[in-house]
C-alpha positions in Angstrom: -31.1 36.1 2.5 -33.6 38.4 0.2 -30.8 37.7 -2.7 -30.9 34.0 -1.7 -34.6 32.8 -2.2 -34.5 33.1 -6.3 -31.3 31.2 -6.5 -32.8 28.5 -4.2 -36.0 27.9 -5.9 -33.8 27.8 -9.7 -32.0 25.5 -8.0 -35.0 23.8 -7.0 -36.7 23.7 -10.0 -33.5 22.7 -12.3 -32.6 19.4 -9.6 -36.4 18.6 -10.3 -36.2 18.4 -14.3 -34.0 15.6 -14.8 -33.5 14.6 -19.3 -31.9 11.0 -17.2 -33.9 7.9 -17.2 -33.7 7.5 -13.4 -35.8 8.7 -11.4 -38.2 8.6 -14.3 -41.6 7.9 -14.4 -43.3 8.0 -18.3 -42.8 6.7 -20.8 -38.9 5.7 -22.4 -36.3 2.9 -23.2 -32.9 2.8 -22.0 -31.2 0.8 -24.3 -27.3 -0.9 -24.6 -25.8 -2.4 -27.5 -23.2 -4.8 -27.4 -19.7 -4.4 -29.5 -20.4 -8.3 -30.9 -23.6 -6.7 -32.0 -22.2 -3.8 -33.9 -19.2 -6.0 -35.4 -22.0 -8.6 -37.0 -24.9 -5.6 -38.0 -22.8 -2.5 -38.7 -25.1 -1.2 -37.1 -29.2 -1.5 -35.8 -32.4 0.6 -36.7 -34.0 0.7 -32.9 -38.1 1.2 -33.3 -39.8 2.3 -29.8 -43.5 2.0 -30.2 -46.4 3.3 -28.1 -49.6 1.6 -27.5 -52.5 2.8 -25.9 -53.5 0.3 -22.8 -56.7 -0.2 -23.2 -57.3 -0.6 -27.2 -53.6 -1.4 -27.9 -53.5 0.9 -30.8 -50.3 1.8 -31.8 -50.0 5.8 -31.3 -46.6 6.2 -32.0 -46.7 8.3 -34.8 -48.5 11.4 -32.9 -46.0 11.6 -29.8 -42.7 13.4 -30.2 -39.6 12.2 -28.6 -36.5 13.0 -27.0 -33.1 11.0 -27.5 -30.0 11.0 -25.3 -26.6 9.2 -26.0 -24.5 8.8 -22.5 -27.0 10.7 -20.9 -26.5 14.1 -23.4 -29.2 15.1 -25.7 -28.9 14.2 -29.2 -32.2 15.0 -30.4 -34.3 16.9 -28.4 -37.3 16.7 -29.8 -38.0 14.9 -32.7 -40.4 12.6 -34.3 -41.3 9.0 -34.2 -39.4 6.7 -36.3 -36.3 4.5 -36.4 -32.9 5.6 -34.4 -29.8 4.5 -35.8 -27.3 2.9 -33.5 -23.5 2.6 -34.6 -22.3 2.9 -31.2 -22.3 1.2 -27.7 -22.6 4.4 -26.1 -26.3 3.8 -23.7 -29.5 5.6 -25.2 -32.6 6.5 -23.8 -35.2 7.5 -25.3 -38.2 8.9 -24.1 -41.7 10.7 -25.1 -42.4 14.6 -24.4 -45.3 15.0 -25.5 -48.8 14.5 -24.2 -48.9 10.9 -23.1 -51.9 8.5 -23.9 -55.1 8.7 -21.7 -54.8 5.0 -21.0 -51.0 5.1 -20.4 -49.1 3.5 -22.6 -47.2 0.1 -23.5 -44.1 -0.3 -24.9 -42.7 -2.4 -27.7 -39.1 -1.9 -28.6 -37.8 -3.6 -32.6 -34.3 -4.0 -33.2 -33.2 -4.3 -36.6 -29.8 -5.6 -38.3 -28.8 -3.8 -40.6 -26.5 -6.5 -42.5 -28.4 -8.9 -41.9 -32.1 -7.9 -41.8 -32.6 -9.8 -38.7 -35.6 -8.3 -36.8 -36.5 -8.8 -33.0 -39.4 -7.5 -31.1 -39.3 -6.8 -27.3 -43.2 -7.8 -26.2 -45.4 -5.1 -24.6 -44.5 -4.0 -21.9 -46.2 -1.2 -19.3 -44.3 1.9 -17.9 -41.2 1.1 -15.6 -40.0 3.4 -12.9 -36.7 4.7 -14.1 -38.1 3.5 -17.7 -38.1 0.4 -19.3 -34.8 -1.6 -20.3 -33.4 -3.3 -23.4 -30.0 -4.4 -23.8 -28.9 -5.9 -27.6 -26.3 -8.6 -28.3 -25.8 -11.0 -31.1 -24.1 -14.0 -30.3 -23.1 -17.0 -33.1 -25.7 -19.4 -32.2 -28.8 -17.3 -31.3 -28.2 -14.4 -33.2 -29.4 -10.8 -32.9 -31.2 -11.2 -29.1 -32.8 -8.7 -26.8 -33.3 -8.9 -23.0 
């Protein structure tokens, strides 16, 4: 049992640090990209900003991030700016480092890449499990974001 107690508490602490967006609690986007979207853009240029809740300034640009691709890391830590997507393959990307003192808000831009089409998620505050974005572009409507 002596031998026991160091394995238990690894065990412990690994089943407690999860990289998956669920259950998660700070700050992160989960996104999915549809095929139709990839066929019309080639591919998209996905922007996750940070905002501080109280002044709304955007403090992006001092966090560092993490990114995973079918819940494997791809990047683990790397710093803010655009992600390119070229496959449908889920993402979720989250921040590592010190998070705002006022929380933070989240606004998500997807960009075509063929066509320049831009959309804009609007702030939104810190889901359980992490926020979610899913990407399609249809004939009529274009590149859209839910």
């Amino acid at each position: 049992m002596k031998h026991a107690l160091p394995l238990i508490a690894l065990a412990m602490l690994t089943a407690c640090h999860r990289f998956a967006p669920s259950p998660f609690g700070g700050l992160g986007t989960a996104t999915t990209v549809t095929k139709e979207a990839l066929d019309q853009c080639t591919s998209l240029s996905w922007t996750m900003r940070i905002l501080d809740a109280r002044t709304k300034e955007d403090v992006s640009a001092s966090l560092r991030y993490r990114l995973l691709e079918d819940g494997v890391v791809r990047e683990a830590d790397r710093a803010f700016g655009p992600v390119v997507v070229s496959k449908t393959a889920p993402l979720f990307q989250l921040v590592i480092s010190q998070l705002p003192p006022d929380d933070g808000i989240i606004v998500n831009a997807f960009t075509c890449e063929r066509t320049g089409e831009r959309v804009e998620t609007p702030a939104q505050p810190r889901q359980l499990g992490g926020n979610r974005a899913a990407v399609t572009y249809t004939s009529t409507g274009g590149l859209q974001v839910r």
